[in-house]
C-alpha positions as CSV (number, residue, x, y, z in Angstrom):
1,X,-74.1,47.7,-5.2
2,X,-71.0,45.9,-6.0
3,X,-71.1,42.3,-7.7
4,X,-70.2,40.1,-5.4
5,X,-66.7,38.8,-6.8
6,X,-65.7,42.1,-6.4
7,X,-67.0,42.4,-2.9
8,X,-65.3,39.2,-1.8
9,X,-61.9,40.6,-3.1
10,X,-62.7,43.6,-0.9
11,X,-63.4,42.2,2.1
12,X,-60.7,39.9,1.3
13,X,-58.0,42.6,0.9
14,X,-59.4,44.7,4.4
15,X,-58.9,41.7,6.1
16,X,-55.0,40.6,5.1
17,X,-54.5,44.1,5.2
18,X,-54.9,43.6,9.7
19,X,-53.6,40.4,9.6
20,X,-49.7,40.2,11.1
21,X,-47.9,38.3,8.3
22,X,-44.4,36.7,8.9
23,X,-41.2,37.1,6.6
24,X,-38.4,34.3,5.4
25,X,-35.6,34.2,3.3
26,X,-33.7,31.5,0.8
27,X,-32.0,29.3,3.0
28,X,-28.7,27.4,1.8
29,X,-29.0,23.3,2.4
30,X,-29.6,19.8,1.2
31,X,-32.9,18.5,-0.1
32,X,-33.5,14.9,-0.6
33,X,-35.8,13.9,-3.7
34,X,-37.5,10.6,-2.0
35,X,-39.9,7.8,-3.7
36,X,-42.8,6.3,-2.5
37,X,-42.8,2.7,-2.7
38,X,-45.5,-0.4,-2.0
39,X,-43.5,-3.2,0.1
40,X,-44.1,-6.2,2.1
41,X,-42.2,-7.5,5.0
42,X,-40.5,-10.4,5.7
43,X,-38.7,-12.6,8.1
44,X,-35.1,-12.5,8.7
45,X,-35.2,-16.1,8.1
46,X,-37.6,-19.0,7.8
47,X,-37.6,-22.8,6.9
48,X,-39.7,-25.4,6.3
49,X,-38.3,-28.7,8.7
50,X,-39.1,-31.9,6.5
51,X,-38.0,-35.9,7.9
52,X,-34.6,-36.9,6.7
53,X,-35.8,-40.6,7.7
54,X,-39.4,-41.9,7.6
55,X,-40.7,-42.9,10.8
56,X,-43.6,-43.0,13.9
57,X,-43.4,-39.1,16.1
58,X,-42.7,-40.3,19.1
59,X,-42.5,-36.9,20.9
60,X,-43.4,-33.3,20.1
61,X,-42.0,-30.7,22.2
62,X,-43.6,-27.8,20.4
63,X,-46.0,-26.4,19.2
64,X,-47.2,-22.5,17.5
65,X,-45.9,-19.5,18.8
66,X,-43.4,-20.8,20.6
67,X,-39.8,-19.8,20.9
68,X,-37.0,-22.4,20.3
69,X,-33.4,-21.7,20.9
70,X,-30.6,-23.2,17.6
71,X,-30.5,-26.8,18.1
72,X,-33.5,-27.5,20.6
73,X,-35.2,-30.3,19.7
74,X,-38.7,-30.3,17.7
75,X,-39.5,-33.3,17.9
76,X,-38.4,-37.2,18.0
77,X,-39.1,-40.0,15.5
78,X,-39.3,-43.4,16.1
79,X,-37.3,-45.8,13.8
80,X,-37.1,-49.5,14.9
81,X,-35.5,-50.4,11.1
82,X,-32.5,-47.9,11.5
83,X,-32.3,-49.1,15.8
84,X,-31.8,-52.6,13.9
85,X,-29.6,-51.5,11.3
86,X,-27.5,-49.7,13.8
87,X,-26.8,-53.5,15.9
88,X,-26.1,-54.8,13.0
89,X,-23.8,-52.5,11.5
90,X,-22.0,-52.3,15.4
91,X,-21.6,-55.8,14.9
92,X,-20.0,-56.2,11.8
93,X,-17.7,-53.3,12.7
94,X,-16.7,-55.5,15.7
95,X,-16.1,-58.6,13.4
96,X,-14.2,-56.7,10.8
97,X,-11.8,-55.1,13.4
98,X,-11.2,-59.0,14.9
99,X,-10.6,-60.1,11.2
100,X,-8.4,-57.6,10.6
101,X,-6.3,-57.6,13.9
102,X,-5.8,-61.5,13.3
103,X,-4.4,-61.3,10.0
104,X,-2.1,-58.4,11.2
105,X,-1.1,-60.3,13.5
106,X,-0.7,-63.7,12.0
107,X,1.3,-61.8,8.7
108,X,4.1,-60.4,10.9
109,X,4.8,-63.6,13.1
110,X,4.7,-65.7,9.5
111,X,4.3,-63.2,6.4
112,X,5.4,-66.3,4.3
113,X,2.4,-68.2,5.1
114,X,-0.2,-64.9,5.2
115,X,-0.6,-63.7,2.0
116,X,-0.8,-59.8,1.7
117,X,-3.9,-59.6,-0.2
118,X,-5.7,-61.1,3.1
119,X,-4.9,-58.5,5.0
120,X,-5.0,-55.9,2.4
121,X,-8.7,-57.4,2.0
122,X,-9.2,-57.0,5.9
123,X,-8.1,-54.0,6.3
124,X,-10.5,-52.9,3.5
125,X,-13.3,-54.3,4.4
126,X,-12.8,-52.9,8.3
127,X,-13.7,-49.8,6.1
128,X,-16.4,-50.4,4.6
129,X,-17.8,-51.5,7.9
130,X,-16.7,-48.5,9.5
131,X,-18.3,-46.1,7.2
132,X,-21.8,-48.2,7.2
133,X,-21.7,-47.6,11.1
134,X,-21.2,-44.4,10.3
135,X,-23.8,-44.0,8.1
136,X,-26.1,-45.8,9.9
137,X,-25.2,-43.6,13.1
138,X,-25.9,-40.5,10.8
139,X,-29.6,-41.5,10.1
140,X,-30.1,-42.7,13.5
141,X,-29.0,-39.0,14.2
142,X,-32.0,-37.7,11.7
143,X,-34.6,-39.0,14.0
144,X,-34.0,-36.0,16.0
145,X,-35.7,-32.8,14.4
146,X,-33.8,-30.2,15.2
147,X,-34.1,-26.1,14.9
148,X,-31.2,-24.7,12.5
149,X,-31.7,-21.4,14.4
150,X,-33.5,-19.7,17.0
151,X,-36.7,-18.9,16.1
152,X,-40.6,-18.9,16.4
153,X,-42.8,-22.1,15.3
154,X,-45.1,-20.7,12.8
155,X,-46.6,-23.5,11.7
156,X,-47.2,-27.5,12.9
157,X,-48.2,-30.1,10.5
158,X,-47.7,-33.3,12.7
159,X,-49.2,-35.7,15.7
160,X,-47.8,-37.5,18.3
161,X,-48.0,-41.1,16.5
162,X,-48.4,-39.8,13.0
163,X,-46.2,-41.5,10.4
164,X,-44.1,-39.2,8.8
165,X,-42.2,-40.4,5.5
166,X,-38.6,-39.3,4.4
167,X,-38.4,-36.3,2.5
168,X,-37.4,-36.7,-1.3
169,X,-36.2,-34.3,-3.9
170,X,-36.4,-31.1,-1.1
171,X,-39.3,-32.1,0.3
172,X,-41.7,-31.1,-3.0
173,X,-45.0,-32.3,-2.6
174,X,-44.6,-33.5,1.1
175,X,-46.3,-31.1,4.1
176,X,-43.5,-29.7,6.6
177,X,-43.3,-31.2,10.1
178,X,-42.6,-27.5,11.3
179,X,-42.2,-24.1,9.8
180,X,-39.4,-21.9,11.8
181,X,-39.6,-18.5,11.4
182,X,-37.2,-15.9,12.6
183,X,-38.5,-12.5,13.1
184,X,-36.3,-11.0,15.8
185,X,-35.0,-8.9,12.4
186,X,-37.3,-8.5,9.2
187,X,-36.3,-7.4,5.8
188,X,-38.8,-5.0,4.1
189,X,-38.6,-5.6,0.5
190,X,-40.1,-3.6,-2.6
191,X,-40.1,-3.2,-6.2
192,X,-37.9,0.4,-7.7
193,X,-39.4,1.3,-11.1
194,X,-36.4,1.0,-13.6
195,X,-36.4,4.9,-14.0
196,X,-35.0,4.9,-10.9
197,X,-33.2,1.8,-10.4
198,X,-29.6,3.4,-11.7
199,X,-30.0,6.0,-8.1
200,X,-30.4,3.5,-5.7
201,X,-27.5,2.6,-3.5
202,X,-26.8,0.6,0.3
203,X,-27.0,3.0,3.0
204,X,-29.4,5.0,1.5
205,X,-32.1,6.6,4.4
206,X,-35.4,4.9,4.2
207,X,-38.7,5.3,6.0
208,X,-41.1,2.3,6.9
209,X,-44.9,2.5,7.9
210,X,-47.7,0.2,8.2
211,X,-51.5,0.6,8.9
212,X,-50.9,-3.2,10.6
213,X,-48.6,-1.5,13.1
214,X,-49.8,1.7,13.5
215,X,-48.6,5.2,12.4
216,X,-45.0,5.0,14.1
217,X,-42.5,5.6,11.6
218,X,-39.7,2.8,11.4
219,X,-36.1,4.8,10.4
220,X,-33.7,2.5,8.3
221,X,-31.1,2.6,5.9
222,X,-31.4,0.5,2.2
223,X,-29.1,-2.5,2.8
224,X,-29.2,-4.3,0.0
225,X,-30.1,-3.9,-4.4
226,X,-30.2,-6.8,-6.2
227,X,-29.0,-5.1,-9.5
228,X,-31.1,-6.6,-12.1
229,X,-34.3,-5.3,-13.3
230,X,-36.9,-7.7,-13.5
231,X,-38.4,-8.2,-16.9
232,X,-41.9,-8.1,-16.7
233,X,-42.3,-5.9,-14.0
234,X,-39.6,-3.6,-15.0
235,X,-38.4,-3.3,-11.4
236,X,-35.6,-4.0,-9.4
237,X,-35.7,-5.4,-5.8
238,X,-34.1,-3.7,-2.6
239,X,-34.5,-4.4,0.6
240,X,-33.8,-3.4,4.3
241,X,-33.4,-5.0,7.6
242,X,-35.2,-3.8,10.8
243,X,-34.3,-4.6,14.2
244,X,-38.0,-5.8,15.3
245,X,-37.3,-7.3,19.0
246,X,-40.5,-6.4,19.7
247,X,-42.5,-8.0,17.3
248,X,-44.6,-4.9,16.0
249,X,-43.9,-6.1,12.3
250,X,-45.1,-9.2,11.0
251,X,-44.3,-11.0,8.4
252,X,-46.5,-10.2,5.6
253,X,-47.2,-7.3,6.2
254,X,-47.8,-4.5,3.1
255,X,-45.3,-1.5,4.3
256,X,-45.3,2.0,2.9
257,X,-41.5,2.6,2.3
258,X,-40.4,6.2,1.6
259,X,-36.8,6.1,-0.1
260,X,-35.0,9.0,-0.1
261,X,-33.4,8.7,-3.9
262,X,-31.5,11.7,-5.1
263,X,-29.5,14.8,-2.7
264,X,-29.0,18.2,-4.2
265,X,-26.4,19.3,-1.2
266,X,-25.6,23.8,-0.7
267,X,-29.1,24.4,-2.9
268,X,-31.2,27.0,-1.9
269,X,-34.6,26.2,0.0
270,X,-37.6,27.9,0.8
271,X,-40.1,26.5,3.3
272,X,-43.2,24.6,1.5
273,X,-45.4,27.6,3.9
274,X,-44.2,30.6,2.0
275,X,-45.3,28.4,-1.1
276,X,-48.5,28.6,-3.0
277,X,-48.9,25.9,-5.8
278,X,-51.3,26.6,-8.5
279,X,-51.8,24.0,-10.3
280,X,-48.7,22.6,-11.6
281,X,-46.7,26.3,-11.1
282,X,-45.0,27.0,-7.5
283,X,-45.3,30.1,-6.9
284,X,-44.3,32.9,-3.5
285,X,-45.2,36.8,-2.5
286,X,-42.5,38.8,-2.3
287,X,-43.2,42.3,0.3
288,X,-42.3,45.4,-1.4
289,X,-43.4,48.4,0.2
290,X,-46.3,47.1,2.3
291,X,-47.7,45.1,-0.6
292,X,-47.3,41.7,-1.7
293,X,-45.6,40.7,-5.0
294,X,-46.0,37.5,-6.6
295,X,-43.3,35.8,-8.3
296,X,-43.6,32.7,-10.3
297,X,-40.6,30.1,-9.3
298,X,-38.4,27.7,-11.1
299,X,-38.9,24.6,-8.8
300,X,-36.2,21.9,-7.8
301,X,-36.8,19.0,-5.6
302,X,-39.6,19.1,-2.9
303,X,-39.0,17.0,0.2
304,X,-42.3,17.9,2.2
305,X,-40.9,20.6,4.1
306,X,-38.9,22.5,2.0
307,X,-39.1,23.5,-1.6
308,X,-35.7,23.8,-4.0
309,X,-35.9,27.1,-5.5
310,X,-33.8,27.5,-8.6
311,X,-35.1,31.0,-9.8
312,X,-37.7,33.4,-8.9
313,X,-36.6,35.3,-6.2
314,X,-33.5,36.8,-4.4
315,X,-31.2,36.0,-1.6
316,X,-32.2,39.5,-0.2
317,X,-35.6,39.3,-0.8
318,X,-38.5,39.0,1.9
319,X,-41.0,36.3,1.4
320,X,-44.0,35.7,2.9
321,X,-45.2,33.1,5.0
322,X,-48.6,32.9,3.7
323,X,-49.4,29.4,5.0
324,X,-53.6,28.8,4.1
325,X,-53.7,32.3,3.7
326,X,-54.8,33.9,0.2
327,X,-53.2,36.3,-1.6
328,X,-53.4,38.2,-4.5
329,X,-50.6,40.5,-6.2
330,X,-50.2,44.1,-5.2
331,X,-52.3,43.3,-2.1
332,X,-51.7,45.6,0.9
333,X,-50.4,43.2,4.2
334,X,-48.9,44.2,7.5
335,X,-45.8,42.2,8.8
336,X,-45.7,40.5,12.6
337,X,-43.5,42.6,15.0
């Protein structure tokens, strides 16, 4: 009786030996080498609404989630002090503009007796007063919280009634009245080891997935490279922008983004099914003469579907589509009609 390796290979090789085998050949055409990258997604745009003026809310018109159009209103403050401020500065505007009209007047019926400096003095402070009503007009203005673009609320830190204080050095240390977020577009963002950093360049083709969003593929192209390699991290940050009308990606969102590096163009290319890779060595059958021949390859870029094939084999040569199928060299196979 046979050991049983042996057996295995024999009933191995009867059975190849019926089984209808396809052929291919090298093909000429471009492979792209392509990295896979961890990335997170972002908004388009977002920004956190802080109180130019302290004051009482008066009114809130919105709330999370919903849509706002550039320059709806978000919300109204009440400020009696600057309501005030703005009589009073109306006021003196109205008495400076008086003053100074006299004067004129008075100086070109009897410039001896007006002095020049009085109106001179007039006329300046008619500015001053002007540019307080201004001012004042300005902050009134700020009571108004306004959206800078269209957008979604994301977030709502204040009452109706709640005192809100003016914002101070950028708002640090103060909680946001609103957060606006637009999403309509999102930028996916990740980090390009430095070894590769010196490839990457805008318009390069890029694939986007997240578990979040399901298993749909988002296409895009790389549309921007910051250029500098972070220190620490050794990485440099690019990013691309989405079109995302329909709100399947959210910001924050970890991303799987597949970026397709390096191009060999007019290479040749064998399908990854006529491949068999052992271990770390790509290697194909060859059929001569009913039999298959295996031949060890010299292996170029590999873009999931196609392997580049420096050396190994011949133009002319017929290759096997083995697919899941084992081989062995100098094993008898039969070819699909």
């Amino acid at each position: 009786m046979l050991p049983p390796k042996y057996l295995a290979l024999c009933l191995g090789a009867l059975t190849l030996h019926g089984a209808d085998l396809s052929v291919t050949r090298l093909q000429t055409g471009d492979i792209t080498r392509s990295v896979q990258l961890l990335g997170e997604v972002r908004p388009y745009q977002q920004v956190a609404l802080f109180a130019k003026v302290g004051g009482y809310v008066k009114t809130l018109q919105v709330d999370i989630g919903d849509r706002v159009e550039a320059g709806a209103v978000l919300a109204e403050l009440e400020v009696p002090e600057l309501l005030a401020d703005e009589a009073r500065t109306r006021a003196e505007l109205v008495l400076a503009e008086l003053e100074y009209q006299r004067l004129q007047d008075a100086y070109k019926q009897a410039p001896d007796l007006v002095p020049r400096q009085s109106v001179d003095a007039a006329q300046a402070k008619l500015a001053v007063a002007k540019a307080q009503q201004e001012r004042n007009a300005t902050l009134l203005g700020f009571a108004k919280i306004k959206a800078p673009f269209a957008g979604t609320i994301s977030r709502r830190s204040v009452d109706k009634g709640a005192f809100v204080p003016a914002a101070t050095g950028g708002g640090a240390g103060q909680a946001a009245l609103f957060i606006l977020t637009d999403a309509k577009t999102v930028r996916v963002q990740a980090a390009l080891p430095e070894a590769e950093a010196g490839l990457a360049t805008v318009g390069q083709a890029m694939t986007i997935t997240t578990e979040a969003a399901g298993a749909k593929p988002f296409a895009a192209k790389l549309s921007r490279v910051t250029g500098v390699v972070d220190n620490p991290s050794k990485t440099m940050l690019i990013e691309a922008e989405l079109a995302n009308m329909d709100g399947a990606l959210k910001p924050g969102m970890y991303a799987n983004v597949k970026l397709g590096i390096e191009t060999h163009r007019g290479t040749t290319l064998l399908p990854l099914t006529a491949i068999i890779m052992e271990k770390t060595v790509a290697t194909a059958y060859v059929y001569e003469g009913g039999k298959a021949r295996r031949r060890v390859l010299k292996a170029g870029f590999n873009d999931g579907v196609n392997l580049e094939v420096l050396d190994g084999v011949k133009p002319t040569e017929d290759i096997l589509v083995v697919g899941t199928t084992a081989l062995t060299d100098g094993q008898p196979v039969t070819l699909a009609k």
